[in-house]
N, C-alpha and C positions, 0 to 999 in steps of 0.2 A: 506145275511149277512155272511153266511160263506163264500162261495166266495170269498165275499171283503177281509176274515180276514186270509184265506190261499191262499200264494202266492207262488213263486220259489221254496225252499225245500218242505216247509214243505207240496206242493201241492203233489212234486212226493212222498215224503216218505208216503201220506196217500194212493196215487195209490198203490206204491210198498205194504205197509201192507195188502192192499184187495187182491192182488195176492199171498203175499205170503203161501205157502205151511203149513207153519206153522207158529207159535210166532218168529219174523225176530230180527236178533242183530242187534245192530249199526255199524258192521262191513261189515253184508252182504247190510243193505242198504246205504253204503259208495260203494258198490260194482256196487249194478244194477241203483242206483242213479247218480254217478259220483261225485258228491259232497264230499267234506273233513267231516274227521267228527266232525269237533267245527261246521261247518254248519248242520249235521244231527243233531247233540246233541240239536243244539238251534231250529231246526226244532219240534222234541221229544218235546220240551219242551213247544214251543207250542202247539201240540197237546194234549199235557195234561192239559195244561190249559183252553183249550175246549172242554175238557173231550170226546174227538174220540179216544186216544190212552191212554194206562198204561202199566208198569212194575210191574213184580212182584216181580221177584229177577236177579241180574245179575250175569254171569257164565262167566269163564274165557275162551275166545274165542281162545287161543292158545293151538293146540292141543301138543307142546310137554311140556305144565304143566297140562295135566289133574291128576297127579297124585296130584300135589300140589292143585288141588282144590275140591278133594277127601278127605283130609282132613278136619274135622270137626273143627272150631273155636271159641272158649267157646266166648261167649259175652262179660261176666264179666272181661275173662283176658284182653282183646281186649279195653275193654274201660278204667281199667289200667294202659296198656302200653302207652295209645294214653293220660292221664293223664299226668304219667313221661313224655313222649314225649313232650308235648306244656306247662307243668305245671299249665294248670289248667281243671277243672274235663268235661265231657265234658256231658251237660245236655240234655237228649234226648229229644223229644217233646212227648207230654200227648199223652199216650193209641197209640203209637206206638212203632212198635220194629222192628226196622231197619235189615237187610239182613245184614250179617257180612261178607259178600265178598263187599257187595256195603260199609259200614263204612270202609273198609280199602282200598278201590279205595278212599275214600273221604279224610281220611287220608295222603296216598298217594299225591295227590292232594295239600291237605293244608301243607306238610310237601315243598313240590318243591317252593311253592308259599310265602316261609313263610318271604321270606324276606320284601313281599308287606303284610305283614297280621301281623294286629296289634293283634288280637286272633284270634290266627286258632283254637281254639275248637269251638269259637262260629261261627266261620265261616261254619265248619262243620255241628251243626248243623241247621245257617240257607239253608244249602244244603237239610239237611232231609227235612226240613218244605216246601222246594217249590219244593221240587223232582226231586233235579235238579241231572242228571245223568254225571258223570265226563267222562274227554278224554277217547278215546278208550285206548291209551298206560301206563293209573295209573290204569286200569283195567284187562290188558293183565300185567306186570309189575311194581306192585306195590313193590317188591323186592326194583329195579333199585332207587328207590328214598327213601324208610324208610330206618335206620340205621339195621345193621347186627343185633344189640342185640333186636331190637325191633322184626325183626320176629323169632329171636329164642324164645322170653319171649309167641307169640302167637301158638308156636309149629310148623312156617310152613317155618322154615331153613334148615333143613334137606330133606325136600319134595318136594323144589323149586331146589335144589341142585342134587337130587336124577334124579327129572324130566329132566332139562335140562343136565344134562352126558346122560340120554336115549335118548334125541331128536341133541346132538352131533353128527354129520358126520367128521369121520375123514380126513384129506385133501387130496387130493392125494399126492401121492410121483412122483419127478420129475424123469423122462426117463433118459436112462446112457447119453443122449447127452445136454441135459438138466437141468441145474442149477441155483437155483434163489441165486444171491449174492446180500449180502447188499454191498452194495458203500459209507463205512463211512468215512468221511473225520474228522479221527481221530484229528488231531491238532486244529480244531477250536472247539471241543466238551471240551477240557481242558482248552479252554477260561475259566475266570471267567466270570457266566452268569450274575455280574453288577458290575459296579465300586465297590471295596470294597469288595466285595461276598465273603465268604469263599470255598462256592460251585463253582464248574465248570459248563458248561451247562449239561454235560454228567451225574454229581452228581445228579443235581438240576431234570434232570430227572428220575434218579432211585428212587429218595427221592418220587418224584410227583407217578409215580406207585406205590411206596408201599404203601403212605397215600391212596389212593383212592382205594386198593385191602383190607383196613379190611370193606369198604360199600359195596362188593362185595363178594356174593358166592364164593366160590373157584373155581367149573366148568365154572361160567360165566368170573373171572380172566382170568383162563387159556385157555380158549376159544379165545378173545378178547385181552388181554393184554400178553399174555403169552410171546408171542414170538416176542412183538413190542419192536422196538429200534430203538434207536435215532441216526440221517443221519450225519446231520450237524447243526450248529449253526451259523447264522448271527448275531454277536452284533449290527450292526447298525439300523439292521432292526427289532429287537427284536422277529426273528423268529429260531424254532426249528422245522428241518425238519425230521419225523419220519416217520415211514411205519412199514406195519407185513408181513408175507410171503401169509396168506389166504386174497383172495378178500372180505369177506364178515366181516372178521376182522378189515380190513382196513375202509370198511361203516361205522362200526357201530364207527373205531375211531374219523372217520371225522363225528362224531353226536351227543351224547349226553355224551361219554366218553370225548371227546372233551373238553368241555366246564367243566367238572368236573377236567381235568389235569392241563386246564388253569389256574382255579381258585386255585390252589394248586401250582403251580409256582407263580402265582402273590405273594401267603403269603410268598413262601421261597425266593426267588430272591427281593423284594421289589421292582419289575418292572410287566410292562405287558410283558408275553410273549407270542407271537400267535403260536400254532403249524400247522403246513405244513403238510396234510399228501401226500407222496408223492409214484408214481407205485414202482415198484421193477426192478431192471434191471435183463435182460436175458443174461446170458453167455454160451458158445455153448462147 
């Protein structure tokens, strides 16, 4: 019967746990597994429900926030904020007392999702009750998705801020023969970005930065947004072509900042606007 009932993941993630060295994350067995981790997670999730696998508590697996998870998180404040948050109280289940890194990865979570979640506190906790473990990246990153005031009210703004300036590598600087230009083609950025608009596309984007840099640390801003600026503008095609000068600034624009600057043009333009992120030209 077991056999029958563990199949594809969840068959390697119980190999992987008998080999491994010690209590395995879901990151390292997304690693030696190959599997994404919504499939490790739903694997986990199985094997808890046939009771061969448990957690205890979960630990924030990016090592340049272990300061921030070094920080201790009172309960009380924590359930709270996640209160104000969803406005209404969030009722834990009998004779349990949840991991308070694990309720604000669930948090976390419920707060991304909220627009499909008719109550996300009780969403939350039917997550305790069936132990269900959230994505790896509202675990590693629960910052990136709660509001700024929310973790400063749980003490852990300063700590998350603190950590990522120490896990910050600065870029290189380019060689005297070697210059990165931006190629802005200024005239079509003072388009108005829609019939009507009072904004330009060039406005409409410095507007869309600033809304989206008070849900952002200031290190993770300036890291990331700091130095991105906008190329060109197509009206017809409702596209804004930007870039940054770091390659890994430019990843993370084309991903999850993305889709946060989008939806912050949509409110100010009254249009869709898709952003382009686009290389950097080399000049000699």
């Amino acid at each position: 019967m077991l056999l029958q009932a563990l199949k594809g993941a969840a068959l390697s993630c119980l190999h992987a746990l008998r080999i491994a060295p010690r209590p395995a994350s879901p990151a390292w067995l997304c690693t030696v597994t190959g599997y994404s981790d919504k499939t490790v997670t739903r694997a986990l999730q199985k094997l808890q429900e046939l009771k061969i696998a448990c957690y205890s508590t979960l630990e924030l697996e990016n090592a340049g926030l272990q300061e921030a998870a070094a920080v201790e998180i009172d309960l009380e404040t924590l359930l709270e904020a996640i209160h104000e948050l969803f406005g209404e109280p969030l009722l834990l289940p009998r004779k349990q007392a949840p991991d308070e890194r694990l309720l604000l990865s669930l948090a976390a979570d419920a707060q991304h999702k909220r627009v499909r979640l008719r109550y996300p506190a009780r969403a939350i906790c039917g997550s305790l009750k069936r132990r269900r473990i959230p994505d790896l990246k509202y675990r590693q990153h629960p910052e990136e998705y709660l509001p700024v005031w929310f973790m400063e009210r749980i003490g852990l703004s300063e700590a998350v801020a603190a950590a990522c300036e120490e896990s910050l590598e600065p870029a290189p600087e380019p060689g005297d023969s070697e210059k990165w230009a931006f190629a802005i083609d200024q005239a079509s950025l003072e388009q108005p970005v829609s019939p009507g608009s009072r904004l330009s596309a060039g406005e409409a984007w410095e507007e869309a930065r600033s809304q989206v840099r008070r849900n952002l640390p200031p290190s993770v801003y300036a890291r990331y947004l700091g130095d991105a600026a906008a190329l060109e503008f197509l009206p017809e095609l409702g596209v804004l072509a930007v870039t940054a000068a770091d390659p890994e600034a430019r990843l993370k624009l084309d991903g999850r900042l993305r889709l946060n600057l989008e939806r912050e043009l949509r409110q100010l333009c009254g249009r869709a606007v898709r952003l382009e992120v686009r290389e950097l030209s080399l000049k000699d």
